[in-house]
N, C-alpha and C positions, 0 to 999 in steps of 0.2 A: 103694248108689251115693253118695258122695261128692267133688265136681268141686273142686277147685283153682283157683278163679275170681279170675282179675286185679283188682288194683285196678283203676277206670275213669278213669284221667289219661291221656287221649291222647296228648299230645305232651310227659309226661315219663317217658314209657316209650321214648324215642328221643332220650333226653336220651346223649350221648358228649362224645369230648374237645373236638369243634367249640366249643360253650356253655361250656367249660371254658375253653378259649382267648380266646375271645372278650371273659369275666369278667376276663383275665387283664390280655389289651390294654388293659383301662380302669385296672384296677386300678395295673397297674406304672406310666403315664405320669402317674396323678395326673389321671382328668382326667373326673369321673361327670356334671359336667353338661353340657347338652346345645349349649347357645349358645359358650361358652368355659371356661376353662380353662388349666392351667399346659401342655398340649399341647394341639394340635386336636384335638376332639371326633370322633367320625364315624358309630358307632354309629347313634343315633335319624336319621340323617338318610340312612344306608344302607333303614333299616329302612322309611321312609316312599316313596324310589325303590320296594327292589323289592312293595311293596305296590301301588302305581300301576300296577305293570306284572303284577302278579298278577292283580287285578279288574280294570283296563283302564278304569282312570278318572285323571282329567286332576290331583287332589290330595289329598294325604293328610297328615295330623297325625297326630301320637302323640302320646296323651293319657296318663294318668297311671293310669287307669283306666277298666272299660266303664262303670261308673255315672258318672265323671265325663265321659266321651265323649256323653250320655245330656243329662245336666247341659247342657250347653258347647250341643249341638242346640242344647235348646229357645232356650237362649238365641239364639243364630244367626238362628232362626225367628221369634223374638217371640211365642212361647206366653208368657203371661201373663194375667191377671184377663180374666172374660169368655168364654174360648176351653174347649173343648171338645177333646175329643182320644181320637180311637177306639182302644182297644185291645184283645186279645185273654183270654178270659177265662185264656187258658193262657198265661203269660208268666213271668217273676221278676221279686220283688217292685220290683227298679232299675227297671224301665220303667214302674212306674205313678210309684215318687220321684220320679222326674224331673219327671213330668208333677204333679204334686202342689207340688213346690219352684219352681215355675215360676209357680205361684198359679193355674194352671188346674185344670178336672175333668177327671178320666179316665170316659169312656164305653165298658161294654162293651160287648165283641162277641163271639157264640157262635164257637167253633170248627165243625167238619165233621170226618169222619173221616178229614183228613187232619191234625187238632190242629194245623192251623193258621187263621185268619183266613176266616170262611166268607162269601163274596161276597154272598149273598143277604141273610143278614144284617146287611153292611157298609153296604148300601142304606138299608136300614131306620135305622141309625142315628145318620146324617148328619142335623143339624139345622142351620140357618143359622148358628148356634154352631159350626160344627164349623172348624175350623182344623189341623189334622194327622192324618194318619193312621197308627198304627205296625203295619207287619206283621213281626211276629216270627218268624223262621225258627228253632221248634222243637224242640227235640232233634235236631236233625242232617238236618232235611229240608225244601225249600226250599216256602212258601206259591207259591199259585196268582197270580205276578206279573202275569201277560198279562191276567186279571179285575180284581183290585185295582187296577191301575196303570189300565185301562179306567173304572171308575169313578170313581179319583179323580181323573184329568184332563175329562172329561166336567163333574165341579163343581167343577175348579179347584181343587181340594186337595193341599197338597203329601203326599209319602210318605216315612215316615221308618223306614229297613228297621232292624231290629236282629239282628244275623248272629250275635252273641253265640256262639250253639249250633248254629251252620251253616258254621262259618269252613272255606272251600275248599270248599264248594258252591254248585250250580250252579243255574238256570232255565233250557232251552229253549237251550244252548248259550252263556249269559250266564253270568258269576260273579254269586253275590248280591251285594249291593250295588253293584248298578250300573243298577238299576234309580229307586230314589227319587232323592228333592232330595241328602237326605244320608243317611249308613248307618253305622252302629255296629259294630263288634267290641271284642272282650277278649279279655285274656290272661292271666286270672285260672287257678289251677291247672285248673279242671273242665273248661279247654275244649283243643279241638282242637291248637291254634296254642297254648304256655305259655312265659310269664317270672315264674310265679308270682301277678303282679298286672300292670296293663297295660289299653291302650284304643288305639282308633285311629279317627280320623274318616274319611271319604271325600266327596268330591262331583265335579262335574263343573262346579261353576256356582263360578267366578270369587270374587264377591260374597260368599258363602256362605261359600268359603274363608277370604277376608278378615276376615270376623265370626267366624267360628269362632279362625281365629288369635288373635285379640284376646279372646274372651273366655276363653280357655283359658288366656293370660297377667297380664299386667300392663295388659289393659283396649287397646290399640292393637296394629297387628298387627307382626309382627317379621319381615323382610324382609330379607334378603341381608346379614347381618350386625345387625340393629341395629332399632329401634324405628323405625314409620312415622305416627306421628299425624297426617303429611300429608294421609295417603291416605283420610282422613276417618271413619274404622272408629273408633270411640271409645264404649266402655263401658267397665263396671266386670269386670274378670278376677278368673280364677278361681282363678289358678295350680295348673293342671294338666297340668305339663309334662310330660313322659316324661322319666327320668336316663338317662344313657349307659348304665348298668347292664342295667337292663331292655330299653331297645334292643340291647346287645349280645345279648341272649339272645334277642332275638323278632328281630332280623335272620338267625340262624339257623334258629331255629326253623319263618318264616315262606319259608324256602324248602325245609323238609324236608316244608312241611305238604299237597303235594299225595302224596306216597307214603304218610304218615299216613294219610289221605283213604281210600286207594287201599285199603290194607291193611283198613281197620275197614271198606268198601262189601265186600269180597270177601267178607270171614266173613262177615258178614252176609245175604250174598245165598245164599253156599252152608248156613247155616242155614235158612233161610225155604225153600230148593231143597227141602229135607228135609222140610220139618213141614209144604208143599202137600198137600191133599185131607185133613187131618182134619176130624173132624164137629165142628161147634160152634167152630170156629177162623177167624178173621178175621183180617186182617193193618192197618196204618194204611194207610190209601190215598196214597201217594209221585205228585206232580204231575210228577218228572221221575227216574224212576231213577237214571239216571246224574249227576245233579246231587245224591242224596244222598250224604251223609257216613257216613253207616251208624254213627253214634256209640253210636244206641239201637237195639232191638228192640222192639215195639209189639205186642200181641198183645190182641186183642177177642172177649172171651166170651161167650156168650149173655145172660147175665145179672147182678148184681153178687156175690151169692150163691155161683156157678160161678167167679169171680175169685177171690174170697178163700179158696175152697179151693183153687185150683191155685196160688194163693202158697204158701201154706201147704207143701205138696208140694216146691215148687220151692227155698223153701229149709233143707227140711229134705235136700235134696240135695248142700246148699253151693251152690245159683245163686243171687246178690241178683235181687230181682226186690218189685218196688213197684208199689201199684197206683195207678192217676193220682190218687184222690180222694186219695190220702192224702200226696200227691206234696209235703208243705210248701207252702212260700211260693211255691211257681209256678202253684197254682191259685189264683185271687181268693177265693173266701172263707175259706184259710187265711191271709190278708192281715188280723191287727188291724185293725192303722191304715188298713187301708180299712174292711174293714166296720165301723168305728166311726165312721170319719170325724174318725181322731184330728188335730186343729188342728198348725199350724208354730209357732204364739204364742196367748196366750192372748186375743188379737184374734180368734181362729178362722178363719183365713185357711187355707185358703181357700174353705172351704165356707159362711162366714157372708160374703164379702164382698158388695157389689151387685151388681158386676158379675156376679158368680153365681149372682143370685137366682134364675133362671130353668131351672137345672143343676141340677134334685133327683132323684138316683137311689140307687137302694137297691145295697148292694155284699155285702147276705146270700146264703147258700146258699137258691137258689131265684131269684137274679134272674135265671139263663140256664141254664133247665132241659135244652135239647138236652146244652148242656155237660156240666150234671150228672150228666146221665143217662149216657153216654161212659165222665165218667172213673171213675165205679162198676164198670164191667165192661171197664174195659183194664189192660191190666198193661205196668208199663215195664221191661227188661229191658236196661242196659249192656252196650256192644259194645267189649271192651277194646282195642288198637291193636296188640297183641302175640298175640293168640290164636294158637295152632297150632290143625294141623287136630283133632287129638287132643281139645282142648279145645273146639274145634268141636262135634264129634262127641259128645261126653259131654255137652252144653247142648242138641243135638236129643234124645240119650237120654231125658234129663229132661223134656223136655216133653213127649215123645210116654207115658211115662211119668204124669207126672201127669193129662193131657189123658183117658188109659186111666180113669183109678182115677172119671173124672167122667162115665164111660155114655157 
């Protein structure tokens, strides 16, 4: 048995002449940036409309990217020296940077077997220090919003979603991001929604917007043509604009992204349909089915042992298939520069500043053993965006298959 297994690029598997065209519009009139130009622009600012009306929130920026989208928050927020910042031990590595370049600490938090953000735990690690909260919506499946968002309004804490690897998923009949203060996506090649590289902010709150615009720029915000240092928003910007370029291709993109969606939730569902009642097989626990993306496949084996031979199996079949522990930079302790606590300057900021003296937490394998213990015995398993059922079909083979060969 050997399967034929897609690359896992979502939304450039549904890449056609639209994106093409679209490259074209910018290209022929001369005109890739976003404010002016030898033509009017229009691109990023289509793109940023139907995003607003996608999630159902009141404003949106295109950034330049999701780590600079990430960036541009904390700043919005006023993370800085001092501040504390909950995040998840299953993340990528952009979401701890951010919070690291900000000169704040990041503070873990165990995942639950939905690998996302486990509420009991979120409790626990709130200390008067704490100043933001990031729930990270996972490989493709939306955190437990209705808990978190419960929590941190209860201590006044803002919520900072990062949808990165959820883009076009849902909660409880909500789009993600439309839950926190402010909310992150990308549109870096790996994810749902692609223009190769790319970012996008969200919020609902006026204010927010306003700081976000400015520090994404030239440090004040840019308003109906032209710079507003009136409006009293003044820092130091980032210049992380979005180019016409990119916007041409995520303004299409981001409206093909609910059939995207649509397609990698059905394989995947009719997958999982398949491989119910075997022994020793567990599935990632989903807070809202129909709100996942079905990007990944999540599968929990007895033990860690029992994982690394049904990899083994699985891709000696031709399935890619990874098991969490070994998942890179999206588990914390394959993170250097955090478990070392590698400095931004040789001041050692920010873990040697004062105002952090009081933030000492270990970032080795073993600070959040529930986690640990998880991603030894899951395996992650890419839901390409193009599957036939065929290929469907030959990826339950396989697992039912190796799943066999393990008693």
């Amino acid at each position: 048995m050997t399967l034929n297994w897609p690359q896992s690029y979502p939304g450039v598997h549904w890449y056609d002449q639209q994106e093409d065209q679209a490259v074209l519009d910018v290209l022929h009139p001369k005109a890739p940036f976003r404010y002016y130009g030898m033509s009017q622009p229009k691109y990023v600012e289509a793109f940023e409309e139907t995003a607003k009306k996608l999630y159902g929130v009141r404003y949106a920026l295109a950034i330049n990217s999701g780590t600079g989208a990430l960036i541009t928050a904390m700043n919005a927020l006023g993370i800085g020296p001092g501040c504390e910042v909950i995040v998840p031990t299953f993340m990528w590595v952009a979401t701890i940077g951010a919070v690291v370049h900000a000169n704040a600490i990041p503070v873990l938090c165990e995942v639950d077997e939905s690998f996302n953000l486990d509420p009991k735990d979120l409790k626990r690690k709130i200390t008067p220090r704490t100043r933001l909260i990031i729930a990270v919506h996972m490989t493709g499946a939306p955190c437990d919003m209705k808990a978190i968002m419960a929590i941190a309004n209860r201590r006044g804490i803002p919520v900072l979603e990062d949808c990165a690897q959820c883009n076009g998923g849902a909660y409880k009949g909500k789009m993600i991001g439309s839950f926190g203060r402010i909310s992150i996506f990308s549109l870096q090649i790996n994810k749902n929604c692609t223009a190769g590289e790319g970012g996008l902010l969200v919020t609902n709150d006026q204010d927010l917007y306003y700081r976000l615009n400015a520090a994404h720029d030239v440090g004040v915000p840019w308003v109906d043509g032209g710079t507003r240092p009136d409006l009293g928003y003044v820092t130091w910007g980032n210049g992380r604009r979005m180019s016409e370029l990119i916007g041409a291709v995520g303004s299409v993109q981001l409206q093909k992204l609910p059939k995207i969606v649509k397609h990698m939730r059905a394989s995947k569902q009719r997958i999982k349909a398949k491989l119910k009642g075997i022994a020793g097989l567990s599935f990632r626990k989903i807070h809202d089915q129909k709100g996942d993306t079905g990007c990944f496949l999540t599968l929990i084996l007895k033990n860690a042992r029992t994982a690394a031979a049904v990899i083994d199996r699985l891709r000696a079949f031709g399935l890619p298939a990874c098991r969490m522990a070994e998942y890179g930079m999206h588990v914390y302790y394959h993170i250097p520069q955090l478990v070392h606590k590698t400095p931004l300057s040789p001041a050692g900021n920010p873990w040697k500043l004062p105002q952090n003296a009081k933030s000492v937490y270990s970032y080795a394998k073993g600070a959040c053993p529930k986690s640990d213990a998880l991603f030894e015995r899951s395996i992650l398993i890419s839901i390409p965006s193009c599957l036939t059922r065929a290929q469907e079909n030959a990826a339950t083979k396989a697992i039912k298959a190796a799943m066999a060969e393990q008693g």
